[in-house]
PDB file of N, CA, C and O in Angstrom:
ATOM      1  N   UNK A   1       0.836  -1.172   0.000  1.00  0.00           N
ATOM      2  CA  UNK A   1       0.000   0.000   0.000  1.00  0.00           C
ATOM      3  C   UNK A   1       0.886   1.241   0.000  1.00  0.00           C
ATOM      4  O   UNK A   1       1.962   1.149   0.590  1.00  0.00           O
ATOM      5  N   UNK A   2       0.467   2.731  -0.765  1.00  0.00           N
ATOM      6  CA  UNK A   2       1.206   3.306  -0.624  1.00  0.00           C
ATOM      7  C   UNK A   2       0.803   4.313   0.006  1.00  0.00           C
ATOM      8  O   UNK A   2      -0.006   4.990  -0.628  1.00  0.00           O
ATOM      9  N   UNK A   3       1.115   4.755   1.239  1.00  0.00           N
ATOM     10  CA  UNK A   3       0.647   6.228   1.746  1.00  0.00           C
ATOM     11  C   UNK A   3       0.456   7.450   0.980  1.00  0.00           C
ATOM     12  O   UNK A   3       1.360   7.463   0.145  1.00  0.00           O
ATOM     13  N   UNK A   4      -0.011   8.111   0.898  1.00  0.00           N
ATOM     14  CA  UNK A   4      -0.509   9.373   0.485  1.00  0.00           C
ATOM     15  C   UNK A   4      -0.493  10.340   1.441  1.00  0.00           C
ATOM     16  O   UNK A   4      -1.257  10.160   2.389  1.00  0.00           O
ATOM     17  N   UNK A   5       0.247  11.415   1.436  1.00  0.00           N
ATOM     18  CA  UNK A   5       0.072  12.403   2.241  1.00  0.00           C
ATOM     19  C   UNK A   5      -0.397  13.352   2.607  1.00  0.00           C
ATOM     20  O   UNK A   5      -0.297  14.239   1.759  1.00  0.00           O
ATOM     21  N   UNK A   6      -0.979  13.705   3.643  1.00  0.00           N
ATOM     22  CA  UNK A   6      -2.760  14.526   3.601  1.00  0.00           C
ATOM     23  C   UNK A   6      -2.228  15.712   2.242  1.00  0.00           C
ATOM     24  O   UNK A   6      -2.978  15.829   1.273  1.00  0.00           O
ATOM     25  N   UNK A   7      -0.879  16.547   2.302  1.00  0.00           N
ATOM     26  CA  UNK A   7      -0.962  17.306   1.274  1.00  0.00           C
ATOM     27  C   UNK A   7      -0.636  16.871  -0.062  1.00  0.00           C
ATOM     28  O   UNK A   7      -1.132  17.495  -1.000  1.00  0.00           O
ATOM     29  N   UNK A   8      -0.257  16.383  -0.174  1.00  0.00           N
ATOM     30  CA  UNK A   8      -0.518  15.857  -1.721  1.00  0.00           C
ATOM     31  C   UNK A   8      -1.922  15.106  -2.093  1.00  0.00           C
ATOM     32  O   UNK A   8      -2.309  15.129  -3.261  1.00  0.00           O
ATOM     33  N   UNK A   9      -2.615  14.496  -1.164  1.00  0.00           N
ATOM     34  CA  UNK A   9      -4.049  14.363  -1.553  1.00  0.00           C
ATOM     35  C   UNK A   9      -4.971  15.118  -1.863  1.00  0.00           C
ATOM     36  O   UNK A   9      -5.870  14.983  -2.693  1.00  0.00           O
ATOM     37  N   UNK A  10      -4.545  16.540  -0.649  1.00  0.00           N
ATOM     38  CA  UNK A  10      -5.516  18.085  -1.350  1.00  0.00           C
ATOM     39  C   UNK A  10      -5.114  18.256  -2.139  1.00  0.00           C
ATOM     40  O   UNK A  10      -5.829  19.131  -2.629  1.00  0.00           O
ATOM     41  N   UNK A  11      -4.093  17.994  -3.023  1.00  0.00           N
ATOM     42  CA  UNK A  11      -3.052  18.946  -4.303  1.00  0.00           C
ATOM     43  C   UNK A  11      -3.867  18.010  -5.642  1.00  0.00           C
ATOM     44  O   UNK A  11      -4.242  18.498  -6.708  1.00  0.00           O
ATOM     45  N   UNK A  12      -3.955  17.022  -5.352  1.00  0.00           N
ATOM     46  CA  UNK A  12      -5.042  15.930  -6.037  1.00  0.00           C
ATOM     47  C   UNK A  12      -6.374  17.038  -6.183  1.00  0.00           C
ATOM     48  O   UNK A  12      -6.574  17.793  -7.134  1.00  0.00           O
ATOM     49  N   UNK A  13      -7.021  16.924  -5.223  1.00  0.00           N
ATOM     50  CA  UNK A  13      -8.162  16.982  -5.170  1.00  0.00           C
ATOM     51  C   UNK A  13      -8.330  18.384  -5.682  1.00  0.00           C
ATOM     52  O   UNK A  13      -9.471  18.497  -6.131  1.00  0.00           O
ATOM     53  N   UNK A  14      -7.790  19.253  -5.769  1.00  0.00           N
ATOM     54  CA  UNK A  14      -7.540  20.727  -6.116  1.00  0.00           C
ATOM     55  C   UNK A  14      -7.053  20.428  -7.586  1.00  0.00           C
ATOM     56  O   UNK A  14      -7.462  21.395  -8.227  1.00  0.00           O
ATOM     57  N   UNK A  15      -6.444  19.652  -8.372  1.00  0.00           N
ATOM     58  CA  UNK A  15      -6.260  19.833  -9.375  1.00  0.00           C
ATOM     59  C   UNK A  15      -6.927  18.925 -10.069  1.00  0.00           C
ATOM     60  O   UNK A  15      -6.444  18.767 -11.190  1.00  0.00           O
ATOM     61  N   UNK A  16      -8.279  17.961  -9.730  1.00  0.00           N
ATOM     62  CA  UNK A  16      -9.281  17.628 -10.038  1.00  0.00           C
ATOM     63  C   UNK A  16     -10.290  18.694  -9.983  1.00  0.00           C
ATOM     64  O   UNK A  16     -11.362  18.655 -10.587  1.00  0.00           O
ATOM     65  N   UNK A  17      -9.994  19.392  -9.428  1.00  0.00           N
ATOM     66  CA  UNK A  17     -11.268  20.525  -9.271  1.00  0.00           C
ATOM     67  C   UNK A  17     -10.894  20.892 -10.443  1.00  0.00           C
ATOM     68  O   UNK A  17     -11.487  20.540 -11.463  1.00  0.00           O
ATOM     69  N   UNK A  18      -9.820  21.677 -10.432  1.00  0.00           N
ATOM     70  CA  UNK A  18      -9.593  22.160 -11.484  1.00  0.00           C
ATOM     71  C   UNK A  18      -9.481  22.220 -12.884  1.00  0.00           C
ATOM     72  O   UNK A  18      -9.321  23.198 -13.615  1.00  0.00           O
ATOM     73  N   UNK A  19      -9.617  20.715 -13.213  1.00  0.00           N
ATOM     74  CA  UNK A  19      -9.987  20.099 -14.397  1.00  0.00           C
ATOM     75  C   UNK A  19     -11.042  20.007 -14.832  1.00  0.00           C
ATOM     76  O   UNK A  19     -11.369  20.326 -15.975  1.00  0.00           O
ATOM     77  N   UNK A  20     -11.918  19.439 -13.769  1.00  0.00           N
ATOM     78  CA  UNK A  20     -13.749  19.502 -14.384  1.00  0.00           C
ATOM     79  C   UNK A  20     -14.055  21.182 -14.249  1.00  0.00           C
ATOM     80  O   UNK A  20     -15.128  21.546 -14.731  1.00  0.00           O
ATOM     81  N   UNK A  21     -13.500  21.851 -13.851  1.00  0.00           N
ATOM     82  CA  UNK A  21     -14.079  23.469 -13.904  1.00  0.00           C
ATOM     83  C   UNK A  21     -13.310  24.057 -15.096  1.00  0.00           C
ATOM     84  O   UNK A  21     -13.755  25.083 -15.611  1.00  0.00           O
ATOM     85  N   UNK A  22     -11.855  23.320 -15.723  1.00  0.00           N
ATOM     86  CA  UNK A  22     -11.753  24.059 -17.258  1.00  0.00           C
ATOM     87  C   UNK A  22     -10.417  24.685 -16.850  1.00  0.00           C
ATOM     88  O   UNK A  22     -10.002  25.480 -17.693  1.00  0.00           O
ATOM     89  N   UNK A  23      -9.752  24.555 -15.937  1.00  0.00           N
ATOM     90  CA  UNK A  23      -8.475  25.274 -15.842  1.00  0.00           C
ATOM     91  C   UNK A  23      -8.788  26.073 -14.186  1.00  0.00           C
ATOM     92  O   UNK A  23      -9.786  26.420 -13.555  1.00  0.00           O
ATOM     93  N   UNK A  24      -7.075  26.100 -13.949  1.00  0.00           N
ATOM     94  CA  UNK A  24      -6.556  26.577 -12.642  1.00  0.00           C
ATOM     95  C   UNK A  24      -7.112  27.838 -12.143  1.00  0.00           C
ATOM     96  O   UNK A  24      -7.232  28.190 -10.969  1.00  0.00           O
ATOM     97  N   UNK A  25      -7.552  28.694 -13.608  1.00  0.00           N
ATOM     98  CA  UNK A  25      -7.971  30.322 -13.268  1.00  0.00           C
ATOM     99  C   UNK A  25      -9.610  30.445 -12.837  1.00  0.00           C
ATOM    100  O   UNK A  25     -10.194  31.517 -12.674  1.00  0.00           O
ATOM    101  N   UNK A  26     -10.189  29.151 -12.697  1.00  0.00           N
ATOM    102  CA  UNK A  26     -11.425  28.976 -12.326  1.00  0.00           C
ATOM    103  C   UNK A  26     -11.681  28.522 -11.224  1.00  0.00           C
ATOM    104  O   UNK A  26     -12.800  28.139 -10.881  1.00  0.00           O
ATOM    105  N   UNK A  27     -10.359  28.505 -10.317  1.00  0.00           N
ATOM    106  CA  UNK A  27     -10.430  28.039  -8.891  1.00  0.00           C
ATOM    107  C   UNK A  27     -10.955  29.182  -8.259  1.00  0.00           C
ATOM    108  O   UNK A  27     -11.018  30.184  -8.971  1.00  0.00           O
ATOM    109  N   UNK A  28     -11.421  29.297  -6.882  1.00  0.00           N
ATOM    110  CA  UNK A  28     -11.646  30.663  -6.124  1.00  0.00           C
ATOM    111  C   UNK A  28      -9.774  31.249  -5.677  1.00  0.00           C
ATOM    112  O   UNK A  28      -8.649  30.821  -5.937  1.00  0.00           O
ATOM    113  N   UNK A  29     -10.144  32.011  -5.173  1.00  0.00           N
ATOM    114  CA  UNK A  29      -8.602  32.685  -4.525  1.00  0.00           C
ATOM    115  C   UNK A  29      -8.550  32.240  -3.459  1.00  0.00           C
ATOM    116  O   UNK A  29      -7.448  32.573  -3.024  1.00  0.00           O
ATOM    117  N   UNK A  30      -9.209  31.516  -2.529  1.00  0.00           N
ATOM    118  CA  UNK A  30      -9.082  30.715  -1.346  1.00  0.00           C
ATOM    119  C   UNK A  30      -8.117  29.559  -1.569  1.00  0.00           C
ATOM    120  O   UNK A  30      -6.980  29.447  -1.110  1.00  0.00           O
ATOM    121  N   UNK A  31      -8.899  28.576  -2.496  1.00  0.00           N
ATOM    122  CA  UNK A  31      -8.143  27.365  -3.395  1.00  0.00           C
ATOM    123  C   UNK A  31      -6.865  27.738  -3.677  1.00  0.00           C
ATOM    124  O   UNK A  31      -6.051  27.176  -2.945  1.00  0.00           O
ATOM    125  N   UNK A  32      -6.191  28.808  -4.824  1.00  0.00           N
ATOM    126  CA  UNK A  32      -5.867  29.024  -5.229  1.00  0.00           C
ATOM    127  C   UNK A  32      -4.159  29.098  -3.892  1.00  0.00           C
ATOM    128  O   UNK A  32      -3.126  28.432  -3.962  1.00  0.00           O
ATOM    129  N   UNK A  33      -4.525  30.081  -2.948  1.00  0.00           N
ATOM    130  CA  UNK A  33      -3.646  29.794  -1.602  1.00  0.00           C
ATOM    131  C   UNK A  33      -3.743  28.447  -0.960  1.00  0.00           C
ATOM    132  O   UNK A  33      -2.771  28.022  -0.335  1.00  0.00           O
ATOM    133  N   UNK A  34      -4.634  27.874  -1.044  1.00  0.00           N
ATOM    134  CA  UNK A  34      -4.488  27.024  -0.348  1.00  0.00           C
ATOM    135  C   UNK A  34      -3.188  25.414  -1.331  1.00  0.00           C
ATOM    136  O   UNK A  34      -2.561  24.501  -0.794  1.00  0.00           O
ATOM    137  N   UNK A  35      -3.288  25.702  -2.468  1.00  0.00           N
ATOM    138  CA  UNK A  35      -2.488  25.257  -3.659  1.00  0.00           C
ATOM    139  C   UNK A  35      -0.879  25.674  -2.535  1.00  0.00           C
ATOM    140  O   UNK A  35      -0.112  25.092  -1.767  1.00  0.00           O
ATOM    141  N   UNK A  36      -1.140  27.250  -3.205  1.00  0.00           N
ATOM    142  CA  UNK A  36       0.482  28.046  -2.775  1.00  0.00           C
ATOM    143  C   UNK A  36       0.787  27.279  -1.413  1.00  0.00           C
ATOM    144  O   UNK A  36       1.880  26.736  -1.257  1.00  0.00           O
ATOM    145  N   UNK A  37      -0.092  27.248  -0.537  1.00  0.00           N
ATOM    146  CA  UNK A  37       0.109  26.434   1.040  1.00  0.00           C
ATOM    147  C   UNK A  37       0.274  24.931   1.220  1.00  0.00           C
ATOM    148  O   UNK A  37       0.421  24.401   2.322  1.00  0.00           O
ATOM    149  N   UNK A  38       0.235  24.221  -0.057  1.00  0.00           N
ATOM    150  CA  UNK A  38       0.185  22.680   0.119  1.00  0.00           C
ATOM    151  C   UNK A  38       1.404  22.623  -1.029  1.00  0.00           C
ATOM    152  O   UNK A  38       1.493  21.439  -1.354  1.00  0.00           O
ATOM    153  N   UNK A  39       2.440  23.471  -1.821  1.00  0.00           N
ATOM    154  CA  UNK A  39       2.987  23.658  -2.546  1.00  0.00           C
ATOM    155  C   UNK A  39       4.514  23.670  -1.039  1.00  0.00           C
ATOM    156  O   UNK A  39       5.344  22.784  -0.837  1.00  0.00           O
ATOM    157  N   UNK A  40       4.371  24.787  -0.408  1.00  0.00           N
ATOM    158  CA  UNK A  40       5.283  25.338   0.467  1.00  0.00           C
ATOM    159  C   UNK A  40       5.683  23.695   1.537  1.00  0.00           C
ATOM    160  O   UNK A  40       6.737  23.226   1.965  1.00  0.00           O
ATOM    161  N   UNK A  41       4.003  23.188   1.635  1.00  0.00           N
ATOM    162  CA  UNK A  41       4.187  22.673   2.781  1.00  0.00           C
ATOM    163  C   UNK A  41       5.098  21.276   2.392  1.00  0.00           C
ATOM    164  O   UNK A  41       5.895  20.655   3.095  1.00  0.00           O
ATOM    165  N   UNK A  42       4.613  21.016   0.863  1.00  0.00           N
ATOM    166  CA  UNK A  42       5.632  19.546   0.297  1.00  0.00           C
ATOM    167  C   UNK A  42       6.786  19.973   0.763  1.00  0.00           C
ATOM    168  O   UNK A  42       7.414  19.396   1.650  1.00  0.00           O
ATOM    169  N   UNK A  43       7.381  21.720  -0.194  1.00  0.00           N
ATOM    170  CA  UNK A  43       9.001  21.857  -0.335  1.00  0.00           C
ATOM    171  C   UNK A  43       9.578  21.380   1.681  1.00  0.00           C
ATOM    172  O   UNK A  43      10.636  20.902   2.090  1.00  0.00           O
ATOM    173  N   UNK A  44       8.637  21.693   2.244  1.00  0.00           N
ATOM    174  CA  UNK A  44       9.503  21.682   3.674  1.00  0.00           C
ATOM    175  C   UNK A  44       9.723  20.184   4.246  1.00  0.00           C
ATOM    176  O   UNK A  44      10.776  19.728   4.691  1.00  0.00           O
ATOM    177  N   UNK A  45       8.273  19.424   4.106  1.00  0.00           N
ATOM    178  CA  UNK A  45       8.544  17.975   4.322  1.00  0.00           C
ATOM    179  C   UNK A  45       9.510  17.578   3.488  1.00  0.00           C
ATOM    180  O   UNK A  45      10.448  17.034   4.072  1.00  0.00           O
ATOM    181  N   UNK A  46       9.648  17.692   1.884  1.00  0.00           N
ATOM    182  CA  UNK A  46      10.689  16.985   1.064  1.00  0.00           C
ATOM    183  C   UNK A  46      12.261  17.315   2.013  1.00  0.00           C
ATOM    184  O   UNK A  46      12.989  16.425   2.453  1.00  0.00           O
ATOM    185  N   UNK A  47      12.514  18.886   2.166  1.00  0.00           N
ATOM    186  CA  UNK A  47      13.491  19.480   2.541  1.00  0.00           C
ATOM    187  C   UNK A  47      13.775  18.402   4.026  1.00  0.00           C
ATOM    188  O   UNK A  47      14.867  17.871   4.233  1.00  0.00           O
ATOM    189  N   UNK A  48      12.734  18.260   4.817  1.00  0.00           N
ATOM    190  CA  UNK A  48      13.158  17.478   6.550  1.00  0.00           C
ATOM    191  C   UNK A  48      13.781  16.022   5.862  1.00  0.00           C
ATOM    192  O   UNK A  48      14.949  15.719   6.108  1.00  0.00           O
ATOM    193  N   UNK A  49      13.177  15.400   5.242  1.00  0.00           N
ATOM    194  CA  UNK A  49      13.132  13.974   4.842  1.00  0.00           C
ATOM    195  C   UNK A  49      14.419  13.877   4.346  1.00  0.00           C
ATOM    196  O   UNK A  49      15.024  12.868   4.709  1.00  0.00           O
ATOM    197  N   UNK A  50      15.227  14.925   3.351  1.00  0.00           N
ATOM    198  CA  UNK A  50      16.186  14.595   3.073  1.00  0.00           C
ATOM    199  C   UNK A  50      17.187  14.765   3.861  1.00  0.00           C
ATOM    200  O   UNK A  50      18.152  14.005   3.932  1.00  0.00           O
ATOM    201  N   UNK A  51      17.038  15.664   4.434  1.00  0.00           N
ATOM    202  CA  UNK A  51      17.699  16.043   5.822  1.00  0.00           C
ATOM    203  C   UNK A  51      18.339  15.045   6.512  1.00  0.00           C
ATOM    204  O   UNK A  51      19.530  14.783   6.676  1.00  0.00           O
ATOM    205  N   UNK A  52      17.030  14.397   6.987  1.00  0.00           N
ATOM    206  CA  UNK A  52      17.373  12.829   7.663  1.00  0.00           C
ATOM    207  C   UNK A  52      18.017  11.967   6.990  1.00  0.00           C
ATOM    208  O   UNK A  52      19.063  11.459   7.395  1.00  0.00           O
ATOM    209  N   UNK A  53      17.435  11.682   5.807  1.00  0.00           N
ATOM    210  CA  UNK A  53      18.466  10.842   5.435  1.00  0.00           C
ATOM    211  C   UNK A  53      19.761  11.087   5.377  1.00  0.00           C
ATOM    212  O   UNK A  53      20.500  10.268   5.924  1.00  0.00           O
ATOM    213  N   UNK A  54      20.269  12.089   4.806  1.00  0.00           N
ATOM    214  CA  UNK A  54      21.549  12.192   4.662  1.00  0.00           C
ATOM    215  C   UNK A  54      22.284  12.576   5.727  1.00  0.00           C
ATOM    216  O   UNK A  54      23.478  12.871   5.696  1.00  0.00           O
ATOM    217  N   UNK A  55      21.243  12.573   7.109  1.00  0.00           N
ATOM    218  CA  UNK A  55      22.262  12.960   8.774  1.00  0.00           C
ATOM    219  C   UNK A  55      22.433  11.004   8.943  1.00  0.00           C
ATOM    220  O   UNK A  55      23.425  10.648   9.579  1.00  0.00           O
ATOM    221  N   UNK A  56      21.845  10.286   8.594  1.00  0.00           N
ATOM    222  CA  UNK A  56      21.155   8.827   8.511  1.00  0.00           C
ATOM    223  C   UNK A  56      22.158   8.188   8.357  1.00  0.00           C
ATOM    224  O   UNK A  56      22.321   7.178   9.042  1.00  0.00           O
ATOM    225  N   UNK A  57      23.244   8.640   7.295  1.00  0.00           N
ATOM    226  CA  UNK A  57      24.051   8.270   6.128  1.00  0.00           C
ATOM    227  C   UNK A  57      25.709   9.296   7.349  1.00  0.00           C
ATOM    228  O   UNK A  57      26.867   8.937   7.564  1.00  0.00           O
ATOM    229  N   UNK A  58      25.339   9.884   7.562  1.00  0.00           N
ATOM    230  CA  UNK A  58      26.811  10.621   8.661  1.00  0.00           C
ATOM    231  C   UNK A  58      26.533   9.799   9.543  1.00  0.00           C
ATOM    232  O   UNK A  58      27.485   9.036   9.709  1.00  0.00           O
ATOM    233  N   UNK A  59      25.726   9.588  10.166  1.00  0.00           N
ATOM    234  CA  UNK A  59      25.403   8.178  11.602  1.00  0.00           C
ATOM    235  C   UNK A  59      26.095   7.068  11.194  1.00  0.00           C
ATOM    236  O   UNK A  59      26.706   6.473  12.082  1.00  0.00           O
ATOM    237  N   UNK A  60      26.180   6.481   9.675  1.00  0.00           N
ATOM    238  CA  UNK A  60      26.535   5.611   9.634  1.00  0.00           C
ATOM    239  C   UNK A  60      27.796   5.234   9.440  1.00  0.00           C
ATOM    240  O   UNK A  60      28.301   4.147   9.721  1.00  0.00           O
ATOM    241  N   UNK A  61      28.330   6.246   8.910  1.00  0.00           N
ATOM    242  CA  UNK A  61      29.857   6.387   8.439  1.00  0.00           C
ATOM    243  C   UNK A  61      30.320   6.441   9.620  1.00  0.00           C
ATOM    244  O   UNK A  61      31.134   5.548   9.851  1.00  0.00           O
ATOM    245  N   UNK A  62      30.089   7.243  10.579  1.00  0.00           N
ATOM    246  CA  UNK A  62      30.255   7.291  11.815  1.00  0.00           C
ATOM    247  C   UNK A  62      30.343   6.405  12.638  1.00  0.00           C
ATOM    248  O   UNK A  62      31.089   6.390  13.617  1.00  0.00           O
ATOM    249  N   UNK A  63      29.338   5.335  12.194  1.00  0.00           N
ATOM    250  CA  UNK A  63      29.765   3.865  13.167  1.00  0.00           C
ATOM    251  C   UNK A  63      28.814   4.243  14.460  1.00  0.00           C
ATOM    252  O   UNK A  63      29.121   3.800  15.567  1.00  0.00           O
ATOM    253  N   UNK A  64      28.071   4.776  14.349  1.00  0.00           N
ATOM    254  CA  UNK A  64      26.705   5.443  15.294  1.00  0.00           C
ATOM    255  C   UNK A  64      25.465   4.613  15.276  1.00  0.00           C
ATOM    256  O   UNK A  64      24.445   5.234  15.576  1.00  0.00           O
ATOM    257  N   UNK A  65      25.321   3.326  14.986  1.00  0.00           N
ATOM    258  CA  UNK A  65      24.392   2.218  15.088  1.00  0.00           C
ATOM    259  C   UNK A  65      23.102   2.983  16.057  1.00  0.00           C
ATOM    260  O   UNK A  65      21.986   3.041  15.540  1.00  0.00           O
ATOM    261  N   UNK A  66      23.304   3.547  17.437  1.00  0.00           N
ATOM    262  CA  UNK A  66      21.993   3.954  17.472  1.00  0.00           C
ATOM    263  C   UNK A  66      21.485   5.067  17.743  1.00  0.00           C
ATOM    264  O   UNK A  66      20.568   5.367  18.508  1.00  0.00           O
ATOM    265  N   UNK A  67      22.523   6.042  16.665  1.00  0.00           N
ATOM    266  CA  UNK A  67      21.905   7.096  16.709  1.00  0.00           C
ATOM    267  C   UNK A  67      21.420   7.320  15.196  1.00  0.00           C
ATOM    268  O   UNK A  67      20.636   8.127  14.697  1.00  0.00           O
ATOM    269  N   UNK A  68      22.207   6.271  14.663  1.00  0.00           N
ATOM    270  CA  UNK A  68      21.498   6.050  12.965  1.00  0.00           C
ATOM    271  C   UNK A  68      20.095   5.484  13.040  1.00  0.00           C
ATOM    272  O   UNK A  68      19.168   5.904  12.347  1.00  0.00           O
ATOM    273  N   UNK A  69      19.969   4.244  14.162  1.00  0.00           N
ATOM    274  CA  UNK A  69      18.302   4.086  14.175  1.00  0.00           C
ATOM    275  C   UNK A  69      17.306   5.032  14.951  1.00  0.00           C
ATOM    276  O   UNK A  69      16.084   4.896  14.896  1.00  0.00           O
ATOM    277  N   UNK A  70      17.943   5.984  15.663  1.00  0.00           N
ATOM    278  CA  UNK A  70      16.777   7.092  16.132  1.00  0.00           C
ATOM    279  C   UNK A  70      16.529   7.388  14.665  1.00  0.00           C
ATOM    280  O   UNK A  70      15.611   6.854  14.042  1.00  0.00           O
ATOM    281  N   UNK A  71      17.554   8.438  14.026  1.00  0.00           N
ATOM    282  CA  UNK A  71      16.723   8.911  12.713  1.00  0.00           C
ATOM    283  C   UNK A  71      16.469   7.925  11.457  1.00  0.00           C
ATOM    284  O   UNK A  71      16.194   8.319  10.324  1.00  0.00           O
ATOM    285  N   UNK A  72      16.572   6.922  11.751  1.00  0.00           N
ATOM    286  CA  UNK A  72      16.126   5.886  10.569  1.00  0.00           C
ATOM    287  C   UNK A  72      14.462   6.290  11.172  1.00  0.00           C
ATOM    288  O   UNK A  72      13.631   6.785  10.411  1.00  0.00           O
ATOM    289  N   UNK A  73      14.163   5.992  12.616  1.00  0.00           N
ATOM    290  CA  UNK A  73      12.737   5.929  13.566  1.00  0.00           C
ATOM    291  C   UNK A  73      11.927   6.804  12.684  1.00  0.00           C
ATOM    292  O   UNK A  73      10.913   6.546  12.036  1.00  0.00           O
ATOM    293  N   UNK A  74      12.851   8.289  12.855  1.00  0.00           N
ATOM    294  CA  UNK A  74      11.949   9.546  12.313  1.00  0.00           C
ATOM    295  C   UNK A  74      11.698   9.553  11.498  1.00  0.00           C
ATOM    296  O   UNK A  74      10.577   9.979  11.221  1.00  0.00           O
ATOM    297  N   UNK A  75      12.720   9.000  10.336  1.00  0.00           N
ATOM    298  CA  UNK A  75      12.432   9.043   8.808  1.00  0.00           C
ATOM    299  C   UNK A  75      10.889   8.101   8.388  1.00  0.00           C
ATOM    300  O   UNK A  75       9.897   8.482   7.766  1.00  0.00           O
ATOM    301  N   UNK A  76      11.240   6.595   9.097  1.00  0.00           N
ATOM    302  CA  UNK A  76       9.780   5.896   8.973  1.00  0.00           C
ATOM    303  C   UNK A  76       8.498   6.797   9.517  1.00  0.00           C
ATOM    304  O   UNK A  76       7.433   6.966   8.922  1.00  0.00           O
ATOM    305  N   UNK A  77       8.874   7.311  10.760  1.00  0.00           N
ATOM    306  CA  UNK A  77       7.461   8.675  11.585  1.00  0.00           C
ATOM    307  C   UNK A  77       6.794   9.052  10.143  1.00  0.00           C
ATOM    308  O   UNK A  77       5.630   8.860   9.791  1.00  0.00           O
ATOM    309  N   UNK A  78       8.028   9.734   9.298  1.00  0.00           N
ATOM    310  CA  UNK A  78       7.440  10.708   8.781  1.00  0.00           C
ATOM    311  C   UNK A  78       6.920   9.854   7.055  1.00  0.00           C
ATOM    312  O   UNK A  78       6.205  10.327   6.171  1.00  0.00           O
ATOM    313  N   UNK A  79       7.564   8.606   7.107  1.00  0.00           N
ATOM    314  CA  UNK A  79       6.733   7.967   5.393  1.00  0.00           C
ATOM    315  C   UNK A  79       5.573   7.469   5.367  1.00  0.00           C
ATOM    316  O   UNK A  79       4.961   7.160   4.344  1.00  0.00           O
ATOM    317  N   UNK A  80       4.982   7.293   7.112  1.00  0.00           N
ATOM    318  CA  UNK A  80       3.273   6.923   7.372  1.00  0.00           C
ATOM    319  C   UNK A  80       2.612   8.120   7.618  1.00  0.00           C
ATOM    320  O   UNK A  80       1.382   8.095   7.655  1.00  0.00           O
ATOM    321  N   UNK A  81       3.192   9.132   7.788  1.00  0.00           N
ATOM    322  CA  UNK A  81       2.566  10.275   8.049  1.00  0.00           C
ATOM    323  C   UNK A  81       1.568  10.605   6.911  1.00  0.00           C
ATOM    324  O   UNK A  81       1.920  11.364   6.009  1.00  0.00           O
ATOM    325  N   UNK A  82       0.254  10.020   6.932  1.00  0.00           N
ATOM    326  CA  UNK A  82      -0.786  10.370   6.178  1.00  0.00           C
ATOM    327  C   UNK A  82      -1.880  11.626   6.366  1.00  0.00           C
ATOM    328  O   UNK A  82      -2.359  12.474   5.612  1.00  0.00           O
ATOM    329  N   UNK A  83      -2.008  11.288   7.757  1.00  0.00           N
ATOM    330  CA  UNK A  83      -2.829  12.282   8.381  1.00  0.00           C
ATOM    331  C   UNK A  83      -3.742  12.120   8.847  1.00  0.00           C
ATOM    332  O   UNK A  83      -4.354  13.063   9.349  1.00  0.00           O
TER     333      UNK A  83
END
């Protein structure tokens, strides 16, 4: 199964709207931020996620067994994080 994440499911559902209504410029201006706000909110989750991994990847080189599985922990926290 693959998780879906509450914001990329509105980003779905917003650009289904936006299709049966004929294009993006037929959204309200509410929608329209709320896009810009589920846009921002991916770049920051993508931005944490990689984060981790690649602190994940210094843990390991490091020879840090369990401080590599705390953030291995977080990284899984955050790939069920559906909502």
């Amino acid at each position: 199964m693959i998780a879906i994440h509450v914001v990329h499911r509105r980003l779905a559902e917003l650009a289904e709207k936006a299709e049966r209504l004929g294009g993006y410029d037929r959204l309200t201006a509410d929608e329209m931020l709320e896009i810009f706000h589920c846009v921002q909110e991916n770049a920051r989750f993508v931005r944490r996620y990689d984060e981790l991994r690649n602190l994940a990847l210094v843990a390991r080189a490091a020879g840090d067994r369990e401080w590599e599985a705390e953030i291995r922990e977080r990284i899984a926290r955050m790939e069920v994080w559906t909502g």
